[in-house]
TIVOSE-763120 format. One record per residue: x, y, z of N, C-alpha, C, O in turn; residue number from 0; residue in one letter; chain. Coordinates in nm, 4 decimals, padded with zeros to 6 digits. Atoms other than C-alpha are relative to their C-alpha. Layout:
TIVOSE-763120
+----------+----------+----------+----------+----------+----------+----------+----------+----------+----------+----------+----------+------+------+-------+
:      n.u :      n.v :      n.w :     ca.u :     ca.v :     ca.w :      c.u :      c.v :      c.w :      o.u :      o.v :      o.w : resi : resn : chain :
+----------+----------+----------+----------+----------+----------+----------+----------+----------+----------+----------+----------+------+------+-------+
:        X :        Y :        Z :        X :        Y :        Z :        X :        Y :        Z :        X :        Y :        Z :  NUM :    A :     A :
...
+----------+----------+----------+----------+----------+----------+----------+----------+----------+----------+----------+----------+------+------+-------+
end
This chain:
TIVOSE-763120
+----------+----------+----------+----------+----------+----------+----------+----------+----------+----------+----------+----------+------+------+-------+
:      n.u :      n.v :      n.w :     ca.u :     ca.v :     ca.w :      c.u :      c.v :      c.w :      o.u :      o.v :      o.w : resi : resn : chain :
+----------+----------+----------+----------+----------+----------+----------+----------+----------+----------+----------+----------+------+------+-------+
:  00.0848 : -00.1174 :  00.0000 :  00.0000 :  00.0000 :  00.0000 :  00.0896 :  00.1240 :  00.0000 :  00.2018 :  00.1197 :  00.0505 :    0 :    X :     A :
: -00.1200 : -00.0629 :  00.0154 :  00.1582 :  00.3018 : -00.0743 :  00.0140 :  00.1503 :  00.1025 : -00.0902 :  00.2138 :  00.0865 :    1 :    X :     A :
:  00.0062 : -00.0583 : -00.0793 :  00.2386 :  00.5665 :  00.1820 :  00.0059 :  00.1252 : -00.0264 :  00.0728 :  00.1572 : -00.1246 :    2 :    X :     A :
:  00.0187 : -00.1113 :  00.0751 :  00.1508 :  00.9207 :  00.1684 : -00.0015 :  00.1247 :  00.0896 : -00.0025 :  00.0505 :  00.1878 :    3 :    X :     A :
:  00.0319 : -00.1028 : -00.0787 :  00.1165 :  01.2450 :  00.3801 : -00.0921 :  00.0199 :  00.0363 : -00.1837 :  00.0386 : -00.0438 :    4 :    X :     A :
:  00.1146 : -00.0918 : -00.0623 : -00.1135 :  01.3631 :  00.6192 : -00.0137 :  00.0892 :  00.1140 :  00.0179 :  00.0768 :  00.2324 :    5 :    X :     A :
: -00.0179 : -00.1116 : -00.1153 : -00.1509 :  01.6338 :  00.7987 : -00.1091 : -00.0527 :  00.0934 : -00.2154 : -00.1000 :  00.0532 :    6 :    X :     A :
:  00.0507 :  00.0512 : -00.1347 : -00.2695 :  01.5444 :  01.1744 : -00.0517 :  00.1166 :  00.0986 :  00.0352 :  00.1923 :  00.1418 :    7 :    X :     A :
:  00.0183 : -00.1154 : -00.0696 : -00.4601 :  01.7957 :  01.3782 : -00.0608 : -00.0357 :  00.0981 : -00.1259 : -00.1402 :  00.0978 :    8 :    X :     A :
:  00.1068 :  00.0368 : -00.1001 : -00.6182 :  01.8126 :  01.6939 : -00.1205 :  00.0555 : -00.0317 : -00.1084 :  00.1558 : -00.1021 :    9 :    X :     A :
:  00.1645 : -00.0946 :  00.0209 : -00.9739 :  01.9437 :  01.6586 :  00.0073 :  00.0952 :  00.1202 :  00.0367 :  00.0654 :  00.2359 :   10 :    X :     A :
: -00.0191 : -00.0729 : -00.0920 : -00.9904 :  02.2707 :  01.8052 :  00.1199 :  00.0480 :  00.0425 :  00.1605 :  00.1108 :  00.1403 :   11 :    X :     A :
: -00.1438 : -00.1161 : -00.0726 : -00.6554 :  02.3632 :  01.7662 :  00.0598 :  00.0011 : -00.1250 :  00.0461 : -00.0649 : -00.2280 :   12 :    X :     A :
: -00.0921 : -00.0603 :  00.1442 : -00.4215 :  02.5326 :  01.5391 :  00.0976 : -00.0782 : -00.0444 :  00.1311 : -00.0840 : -00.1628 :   13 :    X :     A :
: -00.1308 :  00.1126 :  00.0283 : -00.1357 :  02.2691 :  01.5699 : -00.0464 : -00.1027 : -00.1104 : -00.1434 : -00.1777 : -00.1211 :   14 :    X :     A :
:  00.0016 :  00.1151 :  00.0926 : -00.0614 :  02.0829 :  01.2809 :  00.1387 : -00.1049 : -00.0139 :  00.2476 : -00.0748 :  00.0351 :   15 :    X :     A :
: -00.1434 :  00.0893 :  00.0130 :  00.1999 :  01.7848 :  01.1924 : -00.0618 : -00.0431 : -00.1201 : -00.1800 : -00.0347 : -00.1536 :   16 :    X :     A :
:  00.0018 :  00.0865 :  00.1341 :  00.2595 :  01.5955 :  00.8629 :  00.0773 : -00.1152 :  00.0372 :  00.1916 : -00.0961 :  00.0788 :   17 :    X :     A :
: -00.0323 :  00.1187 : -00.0372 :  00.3118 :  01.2145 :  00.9264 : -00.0208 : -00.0678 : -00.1390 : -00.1216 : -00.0705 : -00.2095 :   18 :    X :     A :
:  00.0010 :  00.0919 :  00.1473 :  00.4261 :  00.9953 :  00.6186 : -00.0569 : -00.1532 :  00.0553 :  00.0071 : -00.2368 :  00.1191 :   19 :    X :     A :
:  00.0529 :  00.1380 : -00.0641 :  00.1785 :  00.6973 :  00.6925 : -00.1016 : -00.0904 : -00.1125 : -00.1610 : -00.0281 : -00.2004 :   20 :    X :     A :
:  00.0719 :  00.0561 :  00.0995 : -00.0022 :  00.4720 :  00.4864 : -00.1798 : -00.0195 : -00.0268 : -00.2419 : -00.0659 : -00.1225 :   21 :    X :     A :
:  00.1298 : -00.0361 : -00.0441 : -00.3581 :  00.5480 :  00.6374 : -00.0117 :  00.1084 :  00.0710 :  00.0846 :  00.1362 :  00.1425 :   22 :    X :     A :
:  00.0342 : -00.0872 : -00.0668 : -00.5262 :  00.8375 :  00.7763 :  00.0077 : -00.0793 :  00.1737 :  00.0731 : -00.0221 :  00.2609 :   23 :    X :     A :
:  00.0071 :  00.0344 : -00.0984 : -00.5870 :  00.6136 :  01.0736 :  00.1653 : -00.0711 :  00.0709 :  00.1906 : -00.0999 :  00.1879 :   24 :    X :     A :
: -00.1358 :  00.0601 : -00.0489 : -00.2139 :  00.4736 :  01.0930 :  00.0976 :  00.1317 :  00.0644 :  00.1819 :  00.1278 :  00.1540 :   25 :    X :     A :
: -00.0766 : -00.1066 : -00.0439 : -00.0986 :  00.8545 :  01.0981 : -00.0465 :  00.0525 :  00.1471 :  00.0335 :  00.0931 :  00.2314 :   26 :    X :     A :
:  00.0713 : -00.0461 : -00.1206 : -00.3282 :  00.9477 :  01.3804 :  00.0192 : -00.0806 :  00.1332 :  00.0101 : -00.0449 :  00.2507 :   27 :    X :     A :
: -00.0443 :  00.1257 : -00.1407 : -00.2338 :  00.6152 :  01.5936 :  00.1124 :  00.0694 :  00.0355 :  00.1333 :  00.0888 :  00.1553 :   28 :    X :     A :
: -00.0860 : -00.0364 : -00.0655 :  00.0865 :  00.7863 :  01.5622 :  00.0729 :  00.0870 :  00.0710 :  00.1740 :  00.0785 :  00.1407 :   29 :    X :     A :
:  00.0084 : -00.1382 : -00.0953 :  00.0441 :  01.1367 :  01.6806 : -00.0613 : -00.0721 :  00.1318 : -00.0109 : -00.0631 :  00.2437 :   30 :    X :     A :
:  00.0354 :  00.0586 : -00.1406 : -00.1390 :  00.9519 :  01.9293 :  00.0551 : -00.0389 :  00.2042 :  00.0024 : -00.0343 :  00.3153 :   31 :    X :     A :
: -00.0878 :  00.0351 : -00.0455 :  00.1737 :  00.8334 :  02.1003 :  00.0162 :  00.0700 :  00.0997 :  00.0498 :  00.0106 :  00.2022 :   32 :    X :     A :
: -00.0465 : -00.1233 : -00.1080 :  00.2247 :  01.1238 :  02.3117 : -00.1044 : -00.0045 :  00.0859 : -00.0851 :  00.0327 :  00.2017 :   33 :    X :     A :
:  00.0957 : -00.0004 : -00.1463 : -00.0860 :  01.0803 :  02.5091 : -00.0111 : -00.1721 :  00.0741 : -00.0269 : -00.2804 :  00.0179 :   34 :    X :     A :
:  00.0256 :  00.1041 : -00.0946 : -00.1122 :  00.8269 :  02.7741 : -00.1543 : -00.0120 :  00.0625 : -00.2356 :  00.0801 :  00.0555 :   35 :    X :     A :
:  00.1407 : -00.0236 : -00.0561 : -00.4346 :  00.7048 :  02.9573 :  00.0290 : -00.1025 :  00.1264 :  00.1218 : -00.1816 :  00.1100 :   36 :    X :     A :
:  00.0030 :  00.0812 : -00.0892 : -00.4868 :  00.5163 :  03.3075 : -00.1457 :  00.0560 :  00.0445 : -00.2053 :  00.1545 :  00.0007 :   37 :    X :     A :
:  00.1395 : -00.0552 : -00.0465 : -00.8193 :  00.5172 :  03.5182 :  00.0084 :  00.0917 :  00.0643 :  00.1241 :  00.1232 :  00.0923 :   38 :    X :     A :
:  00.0057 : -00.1373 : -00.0134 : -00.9269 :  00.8333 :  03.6508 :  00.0046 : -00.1009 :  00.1332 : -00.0018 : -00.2237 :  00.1394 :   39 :    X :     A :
:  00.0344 :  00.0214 : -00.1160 : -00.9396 :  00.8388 :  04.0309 : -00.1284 :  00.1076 :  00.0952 : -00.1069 :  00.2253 :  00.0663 :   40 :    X :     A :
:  00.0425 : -00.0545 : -00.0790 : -01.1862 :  00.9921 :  04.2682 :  00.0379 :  00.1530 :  00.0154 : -00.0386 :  00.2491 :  00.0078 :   41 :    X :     A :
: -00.0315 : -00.1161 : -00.0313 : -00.9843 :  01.2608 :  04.3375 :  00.0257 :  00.0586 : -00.1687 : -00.0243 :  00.1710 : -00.1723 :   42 :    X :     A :
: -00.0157 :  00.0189 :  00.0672 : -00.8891 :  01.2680 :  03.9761 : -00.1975 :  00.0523 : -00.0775 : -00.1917 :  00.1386 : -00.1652 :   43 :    X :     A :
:  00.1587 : -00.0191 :  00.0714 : -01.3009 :  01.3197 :  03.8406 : -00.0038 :  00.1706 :  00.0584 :  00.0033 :  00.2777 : -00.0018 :   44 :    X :     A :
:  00.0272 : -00.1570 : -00.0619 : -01.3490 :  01.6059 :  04.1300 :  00.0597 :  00.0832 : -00.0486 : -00.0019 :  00.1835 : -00.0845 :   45 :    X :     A :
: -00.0762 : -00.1554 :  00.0525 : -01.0735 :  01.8363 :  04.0090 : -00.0247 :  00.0168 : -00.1321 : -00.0415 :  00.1299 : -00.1780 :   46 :    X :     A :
:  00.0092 : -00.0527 :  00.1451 : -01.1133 :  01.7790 :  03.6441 : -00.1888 :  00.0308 :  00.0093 : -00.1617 :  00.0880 : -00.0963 :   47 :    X :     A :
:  00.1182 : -00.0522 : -00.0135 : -01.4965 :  01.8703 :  03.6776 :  00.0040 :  00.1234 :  00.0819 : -00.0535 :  00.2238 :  00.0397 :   48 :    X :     A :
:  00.0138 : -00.1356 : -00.0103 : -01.4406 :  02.1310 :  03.8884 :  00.0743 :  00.1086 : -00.0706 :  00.0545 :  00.2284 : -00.0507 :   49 :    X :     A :
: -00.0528 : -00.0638 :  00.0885 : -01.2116 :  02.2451 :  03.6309 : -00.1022 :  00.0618 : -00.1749 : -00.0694 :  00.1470 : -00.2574 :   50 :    X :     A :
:  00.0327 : -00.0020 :  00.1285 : -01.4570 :  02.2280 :  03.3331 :  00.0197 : -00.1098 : -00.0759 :  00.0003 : -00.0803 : -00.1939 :   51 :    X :     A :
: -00.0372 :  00.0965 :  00.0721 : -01.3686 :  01.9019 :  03.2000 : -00.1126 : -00.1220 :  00.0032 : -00.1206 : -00.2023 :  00.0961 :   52 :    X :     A :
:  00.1249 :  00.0886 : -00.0695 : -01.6763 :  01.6910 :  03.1764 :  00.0635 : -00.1528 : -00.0990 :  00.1363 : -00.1545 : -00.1982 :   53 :    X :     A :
:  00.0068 :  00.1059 :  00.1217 : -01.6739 :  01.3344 :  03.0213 : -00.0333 : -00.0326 : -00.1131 : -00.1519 : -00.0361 : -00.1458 :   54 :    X :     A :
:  00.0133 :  00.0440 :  00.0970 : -01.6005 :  01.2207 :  02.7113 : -00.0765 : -00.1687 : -00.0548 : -00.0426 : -00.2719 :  00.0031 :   55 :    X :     A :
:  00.0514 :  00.1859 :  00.0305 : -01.7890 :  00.8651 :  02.5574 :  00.0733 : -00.0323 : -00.1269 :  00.0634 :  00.0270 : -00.2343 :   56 :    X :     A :
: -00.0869 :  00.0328 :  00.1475 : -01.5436 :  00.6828 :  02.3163 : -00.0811 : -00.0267 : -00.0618 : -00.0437 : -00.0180 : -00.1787 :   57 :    X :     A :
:  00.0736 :  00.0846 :  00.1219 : -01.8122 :  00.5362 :  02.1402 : -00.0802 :  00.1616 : -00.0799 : -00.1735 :  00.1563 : -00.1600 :   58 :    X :     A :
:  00.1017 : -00.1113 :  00.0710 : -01.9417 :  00.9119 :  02.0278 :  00.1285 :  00.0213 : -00.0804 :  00.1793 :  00.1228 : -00.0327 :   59 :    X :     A :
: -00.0945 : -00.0267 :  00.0956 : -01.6552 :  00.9216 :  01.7704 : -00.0055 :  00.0739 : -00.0963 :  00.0987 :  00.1143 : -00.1479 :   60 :    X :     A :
:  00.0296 : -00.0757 :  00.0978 : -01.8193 :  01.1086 :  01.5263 : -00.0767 :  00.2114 :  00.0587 : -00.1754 :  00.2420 :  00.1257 :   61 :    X :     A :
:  00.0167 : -00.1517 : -00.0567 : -01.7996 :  01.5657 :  01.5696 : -00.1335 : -00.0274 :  00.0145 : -00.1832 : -00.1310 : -00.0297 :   62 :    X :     A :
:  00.1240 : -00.0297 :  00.0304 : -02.1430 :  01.6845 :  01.6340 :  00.0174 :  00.1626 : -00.0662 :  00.0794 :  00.2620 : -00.0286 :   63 :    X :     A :
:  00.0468 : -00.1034 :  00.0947 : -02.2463 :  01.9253 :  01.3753 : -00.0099 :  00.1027 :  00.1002 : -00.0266 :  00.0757 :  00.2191 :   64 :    X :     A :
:  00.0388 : -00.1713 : -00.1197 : -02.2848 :  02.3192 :  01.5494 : -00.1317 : -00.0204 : -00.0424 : -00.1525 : -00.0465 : -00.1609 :   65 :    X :     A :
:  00.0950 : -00.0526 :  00.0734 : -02.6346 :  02.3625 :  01.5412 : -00.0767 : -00.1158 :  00.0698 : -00.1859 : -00.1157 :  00.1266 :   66 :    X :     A :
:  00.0926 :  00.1398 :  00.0150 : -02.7177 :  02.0132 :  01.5755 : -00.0729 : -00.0297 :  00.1328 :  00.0121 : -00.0172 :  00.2209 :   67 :    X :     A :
:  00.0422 :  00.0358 : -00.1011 : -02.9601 :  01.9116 :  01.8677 :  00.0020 : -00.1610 :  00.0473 : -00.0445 : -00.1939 :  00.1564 :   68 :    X :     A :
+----------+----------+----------+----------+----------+----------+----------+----------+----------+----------+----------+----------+------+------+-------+
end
């Protein structure tokens, strides 16, 4: 398969990278890299909520439209 450029962005942000990968999804596994995950803790929920940070659901993978109800 033949490998190609893609630019990698976060949504919601200006940062961009170009990763020579052979899928959109192979380039994005590999920006990926830099984030880590473990379970949240207790104390861990409280501060990021009282910060503004509410939960995400992996399975909602797809943006929602502006607008959209």
């Amino acid at each position: 398969m033949a490998r190609r450029i893609y630019v990698v962005s976060e949504a919601g942000s200006d940062g961009k990278r170009m990763v020579r990968a052979t899928s959109p999804s192979q380039a994005v596994r590999h920006v990926a890299q830099i984030f880590s995950a473990r379970p949240a803790t207790a104390d861990d929920v409280a501060e990021l909520f009282s910060s503004g940070v509410w939960v995400e659901d992996a399975r909602d993978h797809q943006p929602q439209q502006e607008g959209a109800e």
